[in-house]
mmCIF file as Biopython writes it, N, C-alpha, C and O atoms, coordinates in Angstrom:
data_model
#
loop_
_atom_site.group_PDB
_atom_site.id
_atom_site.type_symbol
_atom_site.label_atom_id
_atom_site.label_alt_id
_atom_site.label_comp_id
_atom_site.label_asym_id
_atom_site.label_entity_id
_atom_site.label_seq_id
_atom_site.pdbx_PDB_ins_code
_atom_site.Cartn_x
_atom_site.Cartn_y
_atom_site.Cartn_z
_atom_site.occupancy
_atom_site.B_iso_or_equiv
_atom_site.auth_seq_id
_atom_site.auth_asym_id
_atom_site.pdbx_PDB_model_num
ATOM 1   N N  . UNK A ? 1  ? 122.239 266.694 40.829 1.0 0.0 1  A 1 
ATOM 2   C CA . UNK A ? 1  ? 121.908 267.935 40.206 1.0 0.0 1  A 1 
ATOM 3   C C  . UNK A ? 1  ? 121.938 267.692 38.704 1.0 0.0 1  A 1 
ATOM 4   O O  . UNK A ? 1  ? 122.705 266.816 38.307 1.0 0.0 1  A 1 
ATOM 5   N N  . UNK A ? 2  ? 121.346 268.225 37.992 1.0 0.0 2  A 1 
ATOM 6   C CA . UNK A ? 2  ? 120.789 268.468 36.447 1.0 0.0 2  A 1 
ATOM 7   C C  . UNK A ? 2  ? 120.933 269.437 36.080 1.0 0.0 2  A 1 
ATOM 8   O O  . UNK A ? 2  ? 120.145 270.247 36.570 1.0 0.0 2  A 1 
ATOM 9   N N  . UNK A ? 3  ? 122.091 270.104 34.897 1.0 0.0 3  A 1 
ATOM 10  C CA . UNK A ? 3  ? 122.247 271.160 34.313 1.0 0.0 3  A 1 
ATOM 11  C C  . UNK A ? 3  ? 121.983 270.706 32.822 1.0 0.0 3  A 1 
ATOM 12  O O  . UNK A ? 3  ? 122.276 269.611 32.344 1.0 0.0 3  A 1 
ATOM 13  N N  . UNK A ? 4  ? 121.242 271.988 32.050 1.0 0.0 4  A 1 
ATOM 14  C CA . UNK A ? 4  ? 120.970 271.931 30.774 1.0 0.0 4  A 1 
ATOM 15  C C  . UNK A ? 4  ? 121.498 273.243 29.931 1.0 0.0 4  A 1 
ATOM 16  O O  . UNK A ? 4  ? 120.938 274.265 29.536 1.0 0.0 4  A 1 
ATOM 17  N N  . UNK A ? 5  ? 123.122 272.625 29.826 1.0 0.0 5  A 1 
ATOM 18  C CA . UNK A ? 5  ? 123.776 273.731 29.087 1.0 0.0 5  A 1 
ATOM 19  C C  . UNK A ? 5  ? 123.576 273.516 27.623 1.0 0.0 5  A 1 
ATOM 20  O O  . UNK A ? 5  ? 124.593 273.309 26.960 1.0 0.0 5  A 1 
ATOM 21  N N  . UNK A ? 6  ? 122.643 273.529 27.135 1.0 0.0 6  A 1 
ATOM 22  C CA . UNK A ? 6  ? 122.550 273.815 25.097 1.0 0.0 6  A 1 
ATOM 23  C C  . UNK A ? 6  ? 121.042 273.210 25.714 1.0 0.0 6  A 1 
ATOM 24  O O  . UNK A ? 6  ? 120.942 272.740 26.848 1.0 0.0 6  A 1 
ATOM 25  N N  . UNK A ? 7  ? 119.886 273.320 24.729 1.0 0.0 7  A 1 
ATOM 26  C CA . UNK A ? 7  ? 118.551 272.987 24.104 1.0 0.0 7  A 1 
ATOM 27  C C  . UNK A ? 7  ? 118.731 271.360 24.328 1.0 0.0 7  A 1 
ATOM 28  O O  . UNK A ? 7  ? 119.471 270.624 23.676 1.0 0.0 7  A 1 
ATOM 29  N N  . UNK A ? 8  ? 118.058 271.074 25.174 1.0 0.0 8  A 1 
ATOM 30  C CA . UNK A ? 8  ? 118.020 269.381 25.071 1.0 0.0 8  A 1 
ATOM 31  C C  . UNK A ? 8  ? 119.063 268.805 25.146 1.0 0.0 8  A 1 
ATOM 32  O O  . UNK A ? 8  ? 119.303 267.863 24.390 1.0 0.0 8  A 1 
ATOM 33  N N  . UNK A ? 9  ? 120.075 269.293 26.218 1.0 0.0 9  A 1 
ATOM 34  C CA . UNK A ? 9  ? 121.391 268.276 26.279 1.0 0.0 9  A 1 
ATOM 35  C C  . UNK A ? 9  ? 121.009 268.595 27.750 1.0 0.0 9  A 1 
ATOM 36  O O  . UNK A ? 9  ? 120.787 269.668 28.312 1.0 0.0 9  A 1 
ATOM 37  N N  . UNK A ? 10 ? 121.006 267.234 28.215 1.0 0.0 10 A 1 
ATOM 38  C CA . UNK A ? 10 ? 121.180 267.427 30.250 1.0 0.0 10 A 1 
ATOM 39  C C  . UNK A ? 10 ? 122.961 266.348 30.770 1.0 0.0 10 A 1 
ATOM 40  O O  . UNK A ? 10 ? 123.540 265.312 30.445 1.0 0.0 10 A 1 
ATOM 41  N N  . UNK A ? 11 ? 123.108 267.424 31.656 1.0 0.0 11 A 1 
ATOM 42  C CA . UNK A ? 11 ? 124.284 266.338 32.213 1.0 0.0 11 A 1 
ATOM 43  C C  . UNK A ? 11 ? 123.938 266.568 33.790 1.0 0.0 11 A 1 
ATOM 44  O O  . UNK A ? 11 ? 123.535 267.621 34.284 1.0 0.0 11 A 1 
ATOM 45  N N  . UNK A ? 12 ? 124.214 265.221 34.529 1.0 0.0 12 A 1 
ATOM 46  C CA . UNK A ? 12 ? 123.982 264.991 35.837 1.0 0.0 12 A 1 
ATOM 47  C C  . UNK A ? 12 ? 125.543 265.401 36.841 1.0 0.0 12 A 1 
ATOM 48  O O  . UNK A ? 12 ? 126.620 264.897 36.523 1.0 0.0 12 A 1 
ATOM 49  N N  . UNK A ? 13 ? 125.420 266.298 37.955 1.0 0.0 13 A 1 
ATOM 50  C CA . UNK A ? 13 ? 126.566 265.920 38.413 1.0 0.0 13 A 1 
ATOM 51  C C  . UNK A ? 13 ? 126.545 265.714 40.121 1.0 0.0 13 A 1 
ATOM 52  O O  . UNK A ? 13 ? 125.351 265.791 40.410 1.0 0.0 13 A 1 
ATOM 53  N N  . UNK A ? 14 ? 127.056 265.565 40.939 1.0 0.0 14 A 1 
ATOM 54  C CA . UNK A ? 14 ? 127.067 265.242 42.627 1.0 0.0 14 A 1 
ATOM 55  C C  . UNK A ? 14 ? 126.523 266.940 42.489 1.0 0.0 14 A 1 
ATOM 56  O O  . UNK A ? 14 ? 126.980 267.637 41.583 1.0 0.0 14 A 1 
ATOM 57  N N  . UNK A ? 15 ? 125.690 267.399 43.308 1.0 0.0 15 A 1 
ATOM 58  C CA . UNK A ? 15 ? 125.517 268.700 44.341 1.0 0.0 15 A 1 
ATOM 59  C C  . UNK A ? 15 ? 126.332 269.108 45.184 1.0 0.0 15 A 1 
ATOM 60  O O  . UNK A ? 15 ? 126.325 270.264 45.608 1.0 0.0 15 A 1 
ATOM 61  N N  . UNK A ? 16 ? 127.071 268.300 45.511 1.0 0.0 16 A 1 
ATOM 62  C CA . UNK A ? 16 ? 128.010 268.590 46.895 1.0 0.0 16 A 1 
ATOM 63  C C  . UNK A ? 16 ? 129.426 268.835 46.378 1.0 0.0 16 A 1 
ATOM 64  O O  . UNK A ? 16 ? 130.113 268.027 45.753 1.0 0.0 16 A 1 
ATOM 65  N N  . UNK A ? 17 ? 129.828 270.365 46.821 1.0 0.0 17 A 1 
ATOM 66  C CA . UNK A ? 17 ? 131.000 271.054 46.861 1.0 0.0 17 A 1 
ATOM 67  C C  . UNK A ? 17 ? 132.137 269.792 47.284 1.0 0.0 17 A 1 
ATOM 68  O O  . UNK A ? 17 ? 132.233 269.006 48.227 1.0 0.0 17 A 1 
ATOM 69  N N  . UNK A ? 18 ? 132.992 270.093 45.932 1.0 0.0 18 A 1 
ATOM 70  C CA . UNK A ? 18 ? 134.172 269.480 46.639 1.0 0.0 18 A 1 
ATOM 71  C C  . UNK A ? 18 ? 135.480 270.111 47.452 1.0 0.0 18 A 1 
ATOM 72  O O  . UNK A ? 18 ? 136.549 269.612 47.807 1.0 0.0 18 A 1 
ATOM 73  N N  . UNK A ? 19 ? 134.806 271.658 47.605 1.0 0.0 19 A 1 
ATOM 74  C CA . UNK A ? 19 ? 135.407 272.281 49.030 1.0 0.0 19 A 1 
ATOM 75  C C  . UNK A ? 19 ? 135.401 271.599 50.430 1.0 0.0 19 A 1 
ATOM 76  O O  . UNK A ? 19 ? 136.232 270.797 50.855 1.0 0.0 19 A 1 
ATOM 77  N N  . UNK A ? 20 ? 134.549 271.969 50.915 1.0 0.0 20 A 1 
ATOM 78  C CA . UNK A ? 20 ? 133.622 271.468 52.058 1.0 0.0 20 A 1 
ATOM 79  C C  . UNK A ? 20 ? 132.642 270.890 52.537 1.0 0.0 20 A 1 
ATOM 80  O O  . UNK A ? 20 ? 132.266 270.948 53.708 1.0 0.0 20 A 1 
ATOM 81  N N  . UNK A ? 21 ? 131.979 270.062 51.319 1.0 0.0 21 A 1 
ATOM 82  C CA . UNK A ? 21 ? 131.076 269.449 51.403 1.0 0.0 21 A 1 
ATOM 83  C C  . UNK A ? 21 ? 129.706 270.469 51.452 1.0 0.0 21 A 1 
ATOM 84  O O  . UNK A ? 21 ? 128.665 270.002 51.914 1.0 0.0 21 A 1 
ATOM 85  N N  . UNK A ? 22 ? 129.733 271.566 51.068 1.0 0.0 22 A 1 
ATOM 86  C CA . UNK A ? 22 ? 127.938 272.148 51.244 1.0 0.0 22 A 1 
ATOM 87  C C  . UNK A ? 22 ? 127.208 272.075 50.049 1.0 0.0 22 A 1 
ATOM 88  O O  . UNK A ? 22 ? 127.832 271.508 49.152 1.0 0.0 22 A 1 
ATOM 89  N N  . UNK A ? 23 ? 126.386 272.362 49.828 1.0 0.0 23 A 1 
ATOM 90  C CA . UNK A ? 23 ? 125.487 271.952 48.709 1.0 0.0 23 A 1 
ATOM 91  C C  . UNK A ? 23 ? 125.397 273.191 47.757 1.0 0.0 23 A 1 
ATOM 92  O O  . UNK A ? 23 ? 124.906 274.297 47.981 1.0 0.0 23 A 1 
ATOM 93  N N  . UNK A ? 24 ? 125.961 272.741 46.718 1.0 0.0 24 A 1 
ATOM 94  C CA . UNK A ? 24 ? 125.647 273.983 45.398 1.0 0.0 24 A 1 
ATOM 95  C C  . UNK A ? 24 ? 124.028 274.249 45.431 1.0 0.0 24 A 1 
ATOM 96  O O  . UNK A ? 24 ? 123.129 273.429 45.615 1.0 0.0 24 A 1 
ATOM 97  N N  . UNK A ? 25 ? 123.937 275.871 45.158 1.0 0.0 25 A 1 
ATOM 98  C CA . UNK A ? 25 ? 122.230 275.941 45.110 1.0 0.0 25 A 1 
ATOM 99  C C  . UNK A ? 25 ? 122.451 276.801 44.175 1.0 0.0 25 A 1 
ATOM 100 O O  . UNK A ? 25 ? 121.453 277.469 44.448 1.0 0.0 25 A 1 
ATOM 101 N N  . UNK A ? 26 ? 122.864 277.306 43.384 1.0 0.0 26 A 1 
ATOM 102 C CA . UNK A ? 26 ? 122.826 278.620 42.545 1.0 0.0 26 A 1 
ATOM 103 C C  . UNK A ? 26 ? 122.946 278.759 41.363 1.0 0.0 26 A 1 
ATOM 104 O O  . UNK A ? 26 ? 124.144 278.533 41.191 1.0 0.0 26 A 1 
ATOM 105 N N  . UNK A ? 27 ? 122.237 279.126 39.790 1.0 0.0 27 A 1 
ATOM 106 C CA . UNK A ? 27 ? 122.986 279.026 38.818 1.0 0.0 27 A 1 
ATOM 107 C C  . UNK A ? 27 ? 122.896 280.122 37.937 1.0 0.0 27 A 1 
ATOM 108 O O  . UNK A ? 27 ? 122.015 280.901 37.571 1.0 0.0 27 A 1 
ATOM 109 N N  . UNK A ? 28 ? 123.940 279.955 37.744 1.0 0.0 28 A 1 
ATOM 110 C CA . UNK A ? 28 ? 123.744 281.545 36.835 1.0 0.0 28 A 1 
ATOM 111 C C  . UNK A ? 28 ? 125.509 281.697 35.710 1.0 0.0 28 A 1 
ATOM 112 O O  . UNK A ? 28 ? 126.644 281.246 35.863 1.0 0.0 28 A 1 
ATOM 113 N N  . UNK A ? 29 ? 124.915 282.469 34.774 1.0 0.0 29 A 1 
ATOM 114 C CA . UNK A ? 29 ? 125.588 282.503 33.853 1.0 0.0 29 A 1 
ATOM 115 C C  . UNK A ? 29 ? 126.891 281.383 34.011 1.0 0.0 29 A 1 
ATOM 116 O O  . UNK A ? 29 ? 128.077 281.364 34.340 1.0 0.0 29 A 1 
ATOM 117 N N  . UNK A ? 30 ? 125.628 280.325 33.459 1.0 0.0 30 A 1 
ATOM 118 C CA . UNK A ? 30 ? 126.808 279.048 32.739 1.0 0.0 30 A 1 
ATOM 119 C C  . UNK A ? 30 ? 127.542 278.615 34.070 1.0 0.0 30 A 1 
ATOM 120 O O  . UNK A ? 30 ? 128.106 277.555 33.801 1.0 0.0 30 A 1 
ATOM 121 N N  . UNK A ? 31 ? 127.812 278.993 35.516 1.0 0.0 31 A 1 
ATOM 122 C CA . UNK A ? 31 ? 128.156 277.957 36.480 1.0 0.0 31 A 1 
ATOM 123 C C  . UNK A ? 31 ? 126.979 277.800 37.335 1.0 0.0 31 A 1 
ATOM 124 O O  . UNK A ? 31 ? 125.961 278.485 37.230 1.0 0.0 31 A 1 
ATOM 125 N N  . UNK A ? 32 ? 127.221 276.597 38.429 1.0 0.0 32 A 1 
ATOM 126 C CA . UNK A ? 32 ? 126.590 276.478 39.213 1.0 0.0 32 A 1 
ATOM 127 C C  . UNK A ? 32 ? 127.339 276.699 40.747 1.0 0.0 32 A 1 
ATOM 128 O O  . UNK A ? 32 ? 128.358 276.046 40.975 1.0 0.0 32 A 1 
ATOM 129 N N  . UNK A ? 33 ? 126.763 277.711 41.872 1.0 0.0 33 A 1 
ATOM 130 C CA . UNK A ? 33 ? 127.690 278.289 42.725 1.0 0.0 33 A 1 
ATOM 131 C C  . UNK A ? 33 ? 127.303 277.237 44.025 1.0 0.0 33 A 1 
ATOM 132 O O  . UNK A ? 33 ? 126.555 276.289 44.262 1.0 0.0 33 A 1 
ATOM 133 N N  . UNK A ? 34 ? 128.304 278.050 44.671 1.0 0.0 34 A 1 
ATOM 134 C CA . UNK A ? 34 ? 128.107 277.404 45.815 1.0 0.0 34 A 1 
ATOM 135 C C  . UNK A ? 34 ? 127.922 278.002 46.963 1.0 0.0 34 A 1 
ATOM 136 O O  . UNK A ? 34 ? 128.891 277.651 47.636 1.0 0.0 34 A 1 
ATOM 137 N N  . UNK A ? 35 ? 127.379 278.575 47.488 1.0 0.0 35 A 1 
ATOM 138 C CA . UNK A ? 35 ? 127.222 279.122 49.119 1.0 0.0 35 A 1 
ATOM 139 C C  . UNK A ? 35 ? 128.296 279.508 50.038 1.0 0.0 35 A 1 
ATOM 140 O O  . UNK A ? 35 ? 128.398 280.699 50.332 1.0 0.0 35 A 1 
ATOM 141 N N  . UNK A ? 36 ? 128.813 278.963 50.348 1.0 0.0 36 A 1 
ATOM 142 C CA . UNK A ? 36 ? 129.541 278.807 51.429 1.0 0.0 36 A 1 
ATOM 143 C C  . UNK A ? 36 ? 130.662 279.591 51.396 1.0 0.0 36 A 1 
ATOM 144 O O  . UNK A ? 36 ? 130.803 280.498 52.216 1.0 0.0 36 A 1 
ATOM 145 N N  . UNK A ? 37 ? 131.786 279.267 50.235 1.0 0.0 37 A 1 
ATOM 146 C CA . UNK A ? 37 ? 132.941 279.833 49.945 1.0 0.0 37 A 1 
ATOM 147 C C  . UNK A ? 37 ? 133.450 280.716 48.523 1.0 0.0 37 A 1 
ATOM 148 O O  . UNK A ? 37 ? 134.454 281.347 48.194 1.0 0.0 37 A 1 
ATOM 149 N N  . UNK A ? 38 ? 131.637 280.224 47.674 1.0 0.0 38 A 1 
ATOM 150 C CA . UNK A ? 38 ? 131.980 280.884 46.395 1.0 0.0 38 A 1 
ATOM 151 C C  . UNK A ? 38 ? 132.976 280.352 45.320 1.0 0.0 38 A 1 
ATOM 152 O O  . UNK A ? 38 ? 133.737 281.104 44.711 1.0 0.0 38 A 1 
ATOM 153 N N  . UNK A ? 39 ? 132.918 278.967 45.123 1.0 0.0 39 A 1 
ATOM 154 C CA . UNK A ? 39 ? 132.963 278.330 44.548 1.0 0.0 39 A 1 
ATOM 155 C C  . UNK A ? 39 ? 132.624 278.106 43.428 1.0 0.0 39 A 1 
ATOM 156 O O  . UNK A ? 39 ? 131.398 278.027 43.500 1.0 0.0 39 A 1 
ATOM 157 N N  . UNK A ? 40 ? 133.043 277.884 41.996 1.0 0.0 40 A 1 
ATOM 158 C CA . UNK A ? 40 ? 131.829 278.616 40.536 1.0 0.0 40 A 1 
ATOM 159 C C  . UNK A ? 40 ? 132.663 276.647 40.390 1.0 0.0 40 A 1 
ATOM 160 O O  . UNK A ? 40 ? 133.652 276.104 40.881 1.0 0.0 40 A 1 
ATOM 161 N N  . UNK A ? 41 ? 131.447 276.172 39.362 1.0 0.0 41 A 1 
ATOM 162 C CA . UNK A ? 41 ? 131.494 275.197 38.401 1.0 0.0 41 A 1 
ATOM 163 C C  . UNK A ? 41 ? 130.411 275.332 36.934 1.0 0.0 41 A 1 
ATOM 164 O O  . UNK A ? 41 ? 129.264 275.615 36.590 1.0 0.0 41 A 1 
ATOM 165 N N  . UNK A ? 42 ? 131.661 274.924 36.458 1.0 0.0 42 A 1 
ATOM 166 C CA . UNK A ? 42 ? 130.961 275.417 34.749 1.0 0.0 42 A 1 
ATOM 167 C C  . UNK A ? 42 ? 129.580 274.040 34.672 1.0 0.0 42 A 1 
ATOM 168 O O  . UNK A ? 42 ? 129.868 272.875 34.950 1.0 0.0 42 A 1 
ATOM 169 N N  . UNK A ? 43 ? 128.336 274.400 34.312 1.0 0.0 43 A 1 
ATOM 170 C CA . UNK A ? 43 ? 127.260 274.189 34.251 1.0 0.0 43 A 1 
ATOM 171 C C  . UNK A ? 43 ? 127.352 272.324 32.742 1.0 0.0 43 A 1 
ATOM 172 O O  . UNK A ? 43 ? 126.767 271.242 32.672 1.0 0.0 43 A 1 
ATOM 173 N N  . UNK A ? 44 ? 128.180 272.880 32.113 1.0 0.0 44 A 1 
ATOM 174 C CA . UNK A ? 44 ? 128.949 272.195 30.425 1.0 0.0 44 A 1 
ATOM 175 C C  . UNK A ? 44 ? 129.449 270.734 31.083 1.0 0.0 44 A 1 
ATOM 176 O O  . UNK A ? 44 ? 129.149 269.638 30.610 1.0 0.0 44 A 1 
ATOM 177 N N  . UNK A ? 45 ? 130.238 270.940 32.221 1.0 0.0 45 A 1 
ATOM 178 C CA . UNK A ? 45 ? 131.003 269.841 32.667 1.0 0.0 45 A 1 
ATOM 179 C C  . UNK A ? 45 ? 131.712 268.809 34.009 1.0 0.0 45 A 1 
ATOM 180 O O  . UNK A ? 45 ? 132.310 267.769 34.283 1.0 0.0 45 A 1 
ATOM 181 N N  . UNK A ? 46 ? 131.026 270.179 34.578 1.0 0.0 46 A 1 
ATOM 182 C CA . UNK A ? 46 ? 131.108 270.034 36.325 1.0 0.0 46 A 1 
ATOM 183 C C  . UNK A ? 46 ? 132.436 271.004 36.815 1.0 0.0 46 A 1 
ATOM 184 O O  . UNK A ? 46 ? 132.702 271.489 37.914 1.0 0.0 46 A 1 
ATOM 185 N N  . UNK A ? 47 ? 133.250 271.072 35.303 1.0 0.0 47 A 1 
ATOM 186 C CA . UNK A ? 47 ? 134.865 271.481 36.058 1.0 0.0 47 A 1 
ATOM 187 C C  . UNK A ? 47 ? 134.880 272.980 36.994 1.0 0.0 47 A 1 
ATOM 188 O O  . UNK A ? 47 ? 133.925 273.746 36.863 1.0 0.0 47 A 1 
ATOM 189 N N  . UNK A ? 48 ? 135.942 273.306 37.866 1.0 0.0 48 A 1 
ATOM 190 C CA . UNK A ? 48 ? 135.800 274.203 38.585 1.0 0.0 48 A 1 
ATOM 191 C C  . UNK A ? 48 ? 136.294 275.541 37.681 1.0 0.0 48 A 1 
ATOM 192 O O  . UNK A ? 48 ? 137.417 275.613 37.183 1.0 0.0 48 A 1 
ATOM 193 N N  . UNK A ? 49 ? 135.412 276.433 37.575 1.0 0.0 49 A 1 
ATOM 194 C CA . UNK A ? 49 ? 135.365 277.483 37.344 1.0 0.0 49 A 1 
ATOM 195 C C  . UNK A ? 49 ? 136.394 278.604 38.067 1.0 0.0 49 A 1 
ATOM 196 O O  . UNK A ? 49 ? 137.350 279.260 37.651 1.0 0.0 49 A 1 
ATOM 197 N N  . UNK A ? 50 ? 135.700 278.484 39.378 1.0 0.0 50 A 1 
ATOM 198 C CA . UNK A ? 50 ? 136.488 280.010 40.080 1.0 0.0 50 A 1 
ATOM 199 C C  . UNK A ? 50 ? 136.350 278.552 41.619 1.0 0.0 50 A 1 
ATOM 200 O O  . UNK A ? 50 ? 135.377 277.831 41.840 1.0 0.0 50 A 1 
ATOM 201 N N  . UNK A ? 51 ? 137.734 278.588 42.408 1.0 0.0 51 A 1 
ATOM 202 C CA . UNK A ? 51 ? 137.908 278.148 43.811 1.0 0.0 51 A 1 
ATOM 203 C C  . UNK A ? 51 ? 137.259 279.098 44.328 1.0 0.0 51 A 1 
ATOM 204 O O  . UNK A ? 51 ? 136.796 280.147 43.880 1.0 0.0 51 A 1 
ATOM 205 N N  . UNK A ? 52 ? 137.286 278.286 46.002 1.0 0.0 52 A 1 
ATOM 206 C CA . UNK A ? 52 ? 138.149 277.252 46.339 1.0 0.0 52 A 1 
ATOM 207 C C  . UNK A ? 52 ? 138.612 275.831 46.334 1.0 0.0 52 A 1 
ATOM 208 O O  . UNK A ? 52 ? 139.559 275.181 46.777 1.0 0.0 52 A 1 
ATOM 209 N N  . UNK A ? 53 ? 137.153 275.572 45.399 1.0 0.0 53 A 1 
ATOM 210 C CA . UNK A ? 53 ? 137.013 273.542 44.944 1.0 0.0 53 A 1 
ATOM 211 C C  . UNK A ? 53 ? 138.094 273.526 44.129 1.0 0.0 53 A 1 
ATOM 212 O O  . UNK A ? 53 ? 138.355 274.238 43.160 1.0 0.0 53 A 1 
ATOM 213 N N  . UNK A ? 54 ? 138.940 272.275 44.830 1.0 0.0 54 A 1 
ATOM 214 C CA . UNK A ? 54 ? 139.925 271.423 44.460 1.0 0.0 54 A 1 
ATOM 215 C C  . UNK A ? 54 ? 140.090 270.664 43.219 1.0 0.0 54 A 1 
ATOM 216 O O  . UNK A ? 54 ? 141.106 270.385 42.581 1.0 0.0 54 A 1 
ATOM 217 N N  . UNK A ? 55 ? 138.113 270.232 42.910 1.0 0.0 55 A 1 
ATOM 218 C CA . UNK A ? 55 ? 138.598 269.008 42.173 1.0 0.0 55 A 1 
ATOM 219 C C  . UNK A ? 55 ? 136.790 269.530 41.510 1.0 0.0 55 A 1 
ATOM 220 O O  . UNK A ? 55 ? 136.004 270.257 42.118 1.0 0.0 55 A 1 
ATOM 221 N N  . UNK A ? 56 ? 136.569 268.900 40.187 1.0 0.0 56 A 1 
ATOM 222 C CA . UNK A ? 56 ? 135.118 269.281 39.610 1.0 0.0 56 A 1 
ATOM 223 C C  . UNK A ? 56 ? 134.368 268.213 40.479 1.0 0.0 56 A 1 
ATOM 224 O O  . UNK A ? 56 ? 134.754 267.303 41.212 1.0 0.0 56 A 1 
ATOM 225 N N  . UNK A ? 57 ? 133.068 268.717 40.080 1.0 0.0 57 A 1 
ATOM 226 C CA . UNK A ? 57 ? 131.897 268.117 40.272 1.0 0.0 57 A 1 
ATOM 227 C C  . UNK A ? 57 ? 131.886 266.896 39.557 1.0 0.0 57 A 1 
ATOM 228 O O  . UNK A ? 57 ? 132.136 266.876 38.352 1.0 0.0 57 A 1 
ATOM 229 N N  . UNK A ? 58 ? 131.533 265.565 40.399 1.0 0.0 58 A 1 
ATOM 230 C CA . UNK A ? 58 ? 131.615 264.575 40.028 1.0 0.0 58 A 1 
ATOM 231 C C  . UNK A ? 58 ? 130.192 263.977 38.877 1.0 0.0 58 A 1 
ATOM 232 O O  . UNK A ? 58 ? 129.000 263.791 39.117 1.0 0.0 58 A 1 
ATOM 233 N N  . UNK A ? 59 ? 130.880 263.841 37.808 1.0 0.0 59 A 1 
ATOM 234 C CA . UNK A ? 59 ? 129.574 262.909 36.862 1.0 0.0 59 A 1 
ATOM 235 C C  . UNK A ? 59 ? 128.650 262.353 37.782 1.0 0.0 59 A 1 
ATOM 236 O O  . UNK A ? 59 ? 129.077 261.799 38.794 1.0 0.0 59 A 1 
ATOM 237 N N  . UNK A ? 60 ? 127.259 262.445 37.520 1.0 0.0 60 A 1 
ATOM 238 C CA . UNK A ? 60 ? 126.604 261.220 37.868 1.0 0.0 60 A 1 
ATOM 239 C C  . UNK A ? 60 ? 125.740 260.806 36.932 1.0 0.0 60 A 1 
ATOM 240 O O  . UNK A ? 60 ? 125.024 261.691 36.464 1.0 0.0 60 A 1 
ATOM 241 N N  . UNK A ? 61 ? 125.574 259.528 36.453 1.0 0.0 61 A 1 
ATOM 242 C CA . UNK A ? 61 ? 124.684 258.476 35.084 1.0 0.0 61 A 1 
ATOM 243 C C  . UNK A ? 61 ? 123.167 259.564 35.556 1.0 0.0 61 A 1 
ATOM 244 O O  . UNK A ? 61 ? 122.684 259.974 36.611 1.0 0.0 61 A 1 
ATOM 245 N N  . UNK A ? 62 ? 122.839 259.685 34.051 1.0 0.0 62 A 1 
ATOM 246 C CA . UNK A ? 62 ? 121.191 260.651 34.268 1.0 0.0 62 A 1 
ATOM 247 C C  . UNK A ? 62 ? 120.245 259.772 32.672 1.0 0.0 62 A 1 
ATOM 248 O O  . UNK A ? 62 ? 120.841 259.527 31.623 1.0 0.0 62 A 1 
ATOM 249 N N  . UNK A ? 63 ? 119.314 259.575 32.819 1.0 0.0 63 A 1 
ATOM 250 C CA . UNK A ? 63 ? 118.575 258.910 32.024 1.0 0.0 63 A 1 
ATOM 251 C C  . UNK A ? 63 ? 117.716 259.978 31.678 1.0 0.0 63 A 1 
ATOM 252 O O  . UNK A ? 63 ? 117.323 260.728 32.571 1.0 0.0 63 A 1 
ATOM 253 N N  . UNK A ? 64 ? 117.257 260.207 30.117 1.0 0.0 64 A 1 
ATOM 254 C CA . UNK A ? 64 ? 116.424 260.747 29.928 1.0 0.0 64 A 1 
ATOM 255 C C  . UNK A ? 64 ? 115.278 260.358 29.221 1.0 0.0 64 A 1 
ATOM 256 O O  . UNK A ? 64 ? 115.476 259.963 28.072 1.0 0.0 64 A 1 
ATOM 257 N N  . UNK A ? 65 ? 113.838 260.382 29.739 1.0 0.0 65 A 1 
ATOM 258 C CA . UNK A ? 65 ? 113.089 259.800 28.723 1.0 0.0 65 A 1 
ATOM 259 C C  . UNK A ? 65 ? 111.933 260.624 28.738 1.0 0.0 65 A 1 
ATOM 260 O O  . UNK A ? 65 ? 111.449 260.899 29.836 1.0 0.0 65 A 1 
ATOM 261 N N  . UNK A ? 66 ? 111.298 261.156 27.481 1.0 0.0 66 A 1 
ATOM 262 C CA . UNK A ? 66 ? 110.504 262.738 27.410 1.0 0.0 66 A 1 
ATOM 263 C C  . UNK A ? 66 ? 110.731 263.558 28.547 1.0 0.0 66 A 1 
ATOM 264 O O  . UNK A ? 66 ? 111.630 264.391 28.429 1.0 0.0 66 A 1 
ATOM 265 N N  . UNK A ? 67 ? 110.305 263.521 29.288 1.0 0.0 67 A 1 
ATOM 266 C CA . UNK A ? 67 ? 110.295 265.074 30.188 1.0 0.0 67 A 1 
ATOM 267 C C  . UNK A ? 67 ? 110.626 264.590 31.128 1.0 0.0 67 A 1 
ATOM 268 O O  . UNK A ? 67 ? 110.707 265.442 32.013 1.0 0.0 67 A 1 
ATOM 269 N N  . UNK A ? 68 ? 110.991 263.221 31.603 1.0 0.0 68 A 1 
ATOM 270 C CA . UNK A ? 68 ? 111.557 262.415 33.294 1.0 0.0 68 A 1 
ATOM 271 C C  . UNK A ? 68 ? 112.949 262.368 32.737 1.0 0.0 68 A 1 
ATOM 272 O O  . UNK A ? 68 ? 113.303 262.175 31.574 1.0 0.0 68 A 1 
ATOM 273 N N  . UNK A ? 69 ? 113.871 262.649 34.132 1.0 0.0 69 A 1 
ATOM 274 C CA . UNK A ? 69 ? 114.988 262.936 34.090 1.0 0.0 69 A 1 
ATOM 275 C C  . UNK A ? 69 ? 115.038 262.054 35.652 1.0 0.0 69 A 1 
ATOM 276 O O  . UNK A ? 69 ? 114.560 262.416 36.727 1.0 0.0 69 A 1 
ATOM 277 N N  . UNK A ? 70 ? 115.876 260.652 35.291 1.0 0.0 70 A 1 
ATOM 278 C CA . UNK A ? 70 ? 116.490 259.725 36.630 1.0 0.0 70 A 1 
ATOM 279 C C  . UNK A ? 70 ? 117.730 259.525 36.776 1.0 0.0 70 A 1 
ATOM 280 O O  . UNK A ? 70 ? 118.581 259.749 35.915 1.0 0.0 70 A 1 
ATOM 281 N N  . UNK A ? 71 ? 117.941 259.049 37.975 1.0 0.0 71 A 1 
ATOM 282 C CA . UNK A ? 71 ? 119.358 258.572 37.706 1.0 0.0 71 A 1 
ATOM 283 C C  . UNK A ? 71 ? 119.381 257.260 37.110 1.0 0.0 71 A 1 
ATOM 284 O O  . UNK A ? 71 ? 118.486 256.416 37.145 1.0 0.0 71 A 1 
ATOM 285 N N  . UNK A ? 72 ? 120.552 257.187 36.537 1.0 0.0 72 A 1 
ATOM 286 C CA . UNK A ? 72 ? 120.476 255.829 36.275 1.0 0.0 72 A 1 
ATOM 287 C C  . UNK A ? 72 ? 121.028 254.707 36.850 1.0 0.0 72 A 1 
ATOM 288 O O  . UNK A ? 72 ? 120.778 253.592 36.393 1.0 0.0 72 A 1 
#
């Protein structure tokens, strides 16, 4: 997953809740949610916002070059 919290800053992090494993789909004001149990992670850093996730969203390496966004 790819969040772009400020104008041209992207950070990469895992999709997958570290609740239960379901897949964050949601974003909105500055977190990204999660389905299942309602789970908030701040969009800035992966960290958990509002439980039941235990632990933040894990970094993942993101490359940026003009408008392509990979992993790295």
């Amino acid at each position: 997953m790819v969040t772009q919290p400020a104008a041209g800053q992207f950070e990469g992090f895992s999709a997958i809740c570290t609740h239960l494993q379901c897949i964050v789909d949601q974003v909105a004001d500055g977190t990204t949610d999660c389905p299942c149990h309602g789970s908030k992670y701040s969009v800035k850093d992966g960290s958990v916002v509002h439980g039941p996730a235990p632990r933040p969203l894990p970094a993942q390496p993101i490359t940026v070059s003009g408008e392509k966004i990979s992993l790295a």
